[in-house]
VODO-575497 format. One record per atom (N, C-alpha, C): y, x, z; residue in three letters. Coordinates in steps of 0.001 Angstrom, whole numbers, plus 500000, padded with zeros to 6 digits. Each point is the difference from the previous one (the first is absolute). Layout:
BEGIN
YXZALA ...
***
This chain:
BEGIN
831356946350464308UNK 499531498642499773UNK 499430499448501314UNK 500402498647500073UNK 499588499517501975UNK 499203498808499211UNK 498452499871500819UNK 499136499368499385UNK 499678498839501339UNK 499666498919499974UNK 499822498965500873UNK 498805499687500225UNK 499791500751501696UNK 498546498942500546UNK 499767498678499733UNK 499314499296499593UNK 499803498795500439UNK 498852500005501062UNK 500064500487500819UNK 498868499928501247UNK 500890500470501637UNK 499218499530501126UNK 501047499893501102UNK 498777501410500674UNK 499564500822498969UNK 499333500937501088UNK 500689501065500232UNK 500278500485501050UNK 500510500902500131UNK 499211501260500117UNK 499059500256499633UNK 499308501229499613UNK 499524500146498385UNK 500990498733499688UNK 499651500278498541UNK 502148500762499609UNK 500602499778500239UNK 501351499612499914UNK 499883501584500921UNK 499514500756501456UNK 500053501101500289UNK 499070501154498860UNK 499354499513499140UNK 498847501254499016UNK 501573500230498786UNK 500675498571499628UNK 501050500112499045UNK 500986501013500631UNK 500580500035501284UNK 500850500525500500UNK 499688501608500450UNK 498616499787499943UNK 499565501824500323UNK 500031500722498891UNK 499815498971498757UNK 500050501162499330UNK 501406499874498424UNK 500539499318501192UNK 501622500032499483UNK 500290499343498799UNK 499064498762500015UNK 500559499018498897UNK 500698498787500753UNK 501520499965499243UNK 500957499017500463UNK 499753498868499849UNK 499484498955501361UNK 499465498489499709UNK 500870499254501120UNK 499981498764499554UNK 500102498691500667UNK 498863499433500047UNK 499880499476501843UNK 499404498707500122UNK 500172498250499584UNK 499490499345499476UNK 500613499275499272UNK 498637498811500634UNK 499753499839500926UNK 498458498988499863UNK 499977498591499126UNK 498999499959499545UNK 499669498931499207UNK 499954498305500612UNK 499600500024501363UNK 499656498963500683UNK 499239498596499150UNK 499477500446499421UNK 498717499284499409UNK 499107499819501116UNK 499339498904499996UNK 499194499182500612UNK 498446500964500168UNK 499537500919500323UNK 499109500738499920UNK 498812498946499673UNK 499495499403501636UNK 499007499122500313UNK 499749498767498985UNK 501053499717499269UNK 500042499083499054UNK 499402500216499011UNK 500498501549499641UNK 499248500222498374UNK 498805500669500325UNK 499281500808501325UNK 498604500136500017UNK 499389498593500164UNK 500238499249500634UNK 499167498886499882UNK 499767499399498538UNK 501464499908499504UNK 499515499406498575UNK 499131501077499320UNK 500120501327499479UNK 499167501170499965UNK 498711499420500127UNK 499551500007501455UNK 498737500192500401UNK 499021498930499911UNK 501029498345499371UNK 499300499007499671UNK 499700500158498136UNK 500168500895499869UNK 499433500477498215UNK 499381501099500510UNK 499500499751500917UNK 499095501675500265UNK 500187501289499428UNK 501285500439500365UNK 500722501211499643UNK 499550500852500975UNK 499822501362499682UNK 499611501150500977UNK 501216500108500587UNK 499870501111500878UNK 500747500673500877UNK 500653501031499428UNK 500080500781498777UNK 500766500720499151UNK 500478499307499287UNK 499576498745499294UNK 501317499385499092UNK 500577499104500900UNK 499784499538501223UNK 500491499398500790UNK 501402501063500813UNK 499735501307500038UNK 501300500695500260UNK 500934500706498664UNK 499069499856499098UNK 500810500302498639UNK 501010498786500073UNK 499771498664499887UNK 500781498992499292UNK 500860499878501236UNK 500156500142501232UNK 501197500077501039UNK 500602501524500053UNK 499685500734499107UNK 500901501235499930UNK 501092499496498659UNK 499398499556499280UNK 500637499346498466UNK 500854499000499987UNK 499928498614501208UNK 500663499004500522UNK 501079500866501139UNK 499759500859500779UNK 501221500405500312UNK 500895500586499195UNK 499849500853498953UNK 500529500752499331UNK 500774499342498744UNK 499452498410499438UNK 500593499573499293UNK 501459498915500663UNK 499293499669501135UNK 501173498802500777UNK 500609500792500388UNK 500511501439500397UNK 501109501075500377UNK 500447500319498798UNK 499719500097498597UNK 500006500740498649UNK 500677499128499544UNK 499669498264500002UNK 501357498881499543UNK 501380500029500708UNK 499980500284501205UNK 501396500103500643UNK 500732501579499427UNK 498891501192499713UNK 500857501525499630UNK 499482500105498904UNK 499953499580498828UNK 499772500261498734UNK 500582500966499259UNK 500630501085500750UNK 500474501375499263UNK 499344501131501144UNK 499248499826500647UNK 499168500634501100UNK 498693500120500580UNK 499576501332499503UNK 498378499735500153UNK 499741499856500993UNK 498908498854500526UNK 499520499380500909UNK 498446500507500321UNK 499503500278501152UNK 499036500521500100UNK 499273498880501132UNK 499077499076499036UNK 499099499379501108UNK 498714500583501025UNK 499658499505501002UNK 498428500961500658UNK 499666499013500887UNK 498872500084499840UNK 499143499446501256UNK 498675500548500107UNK 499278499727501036UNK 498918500455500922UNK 499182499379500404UNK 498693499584499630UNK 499180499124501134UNK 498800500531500359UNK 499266499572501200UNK 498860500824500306UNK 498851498698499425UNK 498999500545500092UNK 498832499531499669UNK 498471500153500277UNK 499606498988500498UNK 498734500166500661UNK 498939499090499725UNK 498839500837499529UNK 499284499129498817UNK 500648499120499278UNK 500553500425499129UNK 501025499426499122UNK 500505499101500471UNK 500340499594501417UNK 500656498744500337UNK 501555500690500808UNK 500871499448499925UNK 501092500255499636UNK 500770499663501923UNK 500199501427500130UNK 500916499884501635UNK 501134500066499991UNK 500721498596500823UNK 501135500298499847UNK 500935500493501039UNK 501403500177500057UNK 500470500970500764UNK 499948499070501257UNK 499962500365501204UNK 499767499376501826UNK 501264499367500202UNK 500054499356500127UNK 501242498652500901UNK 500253500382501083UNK 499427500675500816UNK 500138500656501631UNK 499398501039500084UNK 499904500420501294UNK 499069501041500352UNK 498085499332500404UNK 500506499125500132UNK 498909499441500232UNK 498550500050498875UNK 501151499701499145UNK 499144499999498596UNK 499909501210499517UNK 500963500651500024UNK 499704501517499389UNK 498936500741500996UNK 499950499599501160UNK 498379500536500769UNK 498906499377499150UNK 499913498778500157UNK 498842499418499115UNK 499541500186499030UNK 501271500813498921UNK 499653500731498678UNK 499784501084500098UNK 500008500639501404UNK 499918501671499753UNK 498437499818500214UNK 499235498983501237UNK 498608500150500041UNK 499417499507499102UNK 500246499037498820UNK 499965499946498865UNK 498962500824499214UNK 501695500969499730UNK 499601501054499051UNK 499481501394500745UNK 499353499896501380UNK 499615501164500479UNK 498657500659499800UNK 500249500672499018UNK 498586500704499914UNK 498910498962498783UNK 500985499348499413UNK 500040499438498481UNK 500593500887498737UNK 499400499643499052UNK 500593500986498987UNK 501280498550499207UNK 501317500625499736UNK 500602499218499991UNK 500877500948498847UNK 501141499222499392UNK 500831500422499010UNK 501442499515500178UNK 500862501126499721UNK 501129499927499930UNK 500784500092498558UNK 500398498475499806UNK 500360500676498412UNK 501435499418499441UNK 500341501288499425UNK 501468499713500179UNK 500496500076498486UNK 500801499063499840UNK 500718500043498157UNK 501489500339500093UNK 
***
């Protein structure tokens, strides 16, 4: 049975392949930034905020293969419950590493 990422990580798509379950990448290309913002204007946490973009990828890949289980995921970090998102450059991904340096922070993944 070959089961479908809906996610473009490739260390999620290499854990499937190590341990020898047959998948396709299939990405969802859903609007990420779109639906945390709407999310985060109903003051949604940072766990149902990566629950409901693991569920939105997995259903908009699941209407196009509807005889194929679809496996949605996502990940976000979190710091004092306020919600980081992934760096646009390097620039920014410095700015988030001093950030979260020597902060207690969360990684949480659905």
């Amino acid at each position: 049975m070959k089961i479908i990422l809906a996610s473009k990580s490739g260390v999620r798509k290499d854990i499937l392949d190590k341990h020898k379950i047959n998948s396709e990448v299939i990405p969802s290309n859903i609007d990420e930034d779109q639906v945390k913002e709407s999310l985060l204007e109903k003051e949604a946490d940072p766990e149902l905020i990566s629950k409901n973009l693991a569920e939105l990828k997995s259903v908009k890949v699941s209407i196009k293969n509807p005889d194929t289980l679809v496996l949605g995921a996502d990940s976000v970090v979190s710091l004092n419950q306020e919600l980081i998102n992934k760096p646009k450059d390097r620039k920014e991904a410095l700015e988030i590493l001093k950030r979260l340096n020597g902060q207690k922070h969360f990684l949480i993944s659905s």
